[in-house]
N, C-alpha and C positions, 0 to 999 in steps of 0.2 A: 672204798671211798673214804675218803680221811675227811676228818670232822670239821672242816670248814667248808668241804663241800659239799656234807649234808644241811647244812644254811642256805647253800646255795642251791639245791634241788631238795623238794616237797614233793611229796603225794599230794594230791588232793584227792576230790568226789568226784574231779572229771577228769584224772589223768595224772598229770606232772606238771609244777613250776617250775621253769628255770630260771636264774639270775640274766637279766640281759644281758648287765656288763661283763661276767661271765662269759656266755656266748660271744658276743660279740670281738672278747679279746680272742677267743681260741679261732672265728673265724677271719682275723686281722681286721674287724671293723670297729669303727667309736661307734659309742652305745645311739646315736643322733643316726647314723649311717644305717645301722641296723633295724632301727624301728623305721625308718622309712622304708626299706627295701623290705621289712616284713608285710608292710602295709600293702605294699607292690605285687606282694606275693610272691616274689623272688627267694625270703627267704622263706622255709617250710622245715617241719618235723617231720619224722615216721617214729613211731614203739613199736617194738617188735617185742613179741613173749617167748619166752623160749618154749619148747616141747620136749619130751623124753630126758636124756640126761642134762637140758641144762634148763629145765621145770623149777620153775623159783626165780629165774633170771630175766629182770628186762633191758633190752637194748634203747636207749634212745640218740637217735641220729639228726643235728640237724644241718640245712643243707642249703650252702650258698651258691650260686652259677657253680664251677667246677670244684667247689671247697665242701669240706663236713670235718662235722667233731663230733664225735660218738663216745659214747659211755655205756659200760653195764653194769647194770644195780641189783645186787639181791633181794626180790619182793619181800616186803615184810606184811604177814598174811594181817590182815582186819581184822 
């Protein structure tokens, strides 16, 4: 991950930030388009942890009707 797009995704206490406009460009939507449709429930996340050899690794995937953009990040331990 290159350093402007650690700006753009956070850990937090309850998971992960991510930058809407971010999202939203990777899934060809304006940032207005996107928070409605997330609102809709249309758009959604999943994280997925990795197990065995790829333990330290998270996936995050998010997901519009037939679109995603995914990312993986090496956990950095608390």
């Amino acid at each position: 991950m290159n350093q402007s797009s650690s700006r753009e995704i956070m850990r937090s206490e309850d998971g992960f930030v991510v930058d809407a406009e971010l999202v939203a460009g990777k899934l060809g939507l304006s940032p207005n388009t996107f928070w409605e449709e997330m609102k809709r429930g249309i758009v959604y996340s999943v994280v997925e942890r990795g197990e065995g050899e790829d333990a330290g690794r998270v996936r995050l995937t998010i997901r519009y009707r037939a679109r995603s953009w995914s990312i993986t990040l090496e956990e950095i331990a608390q």
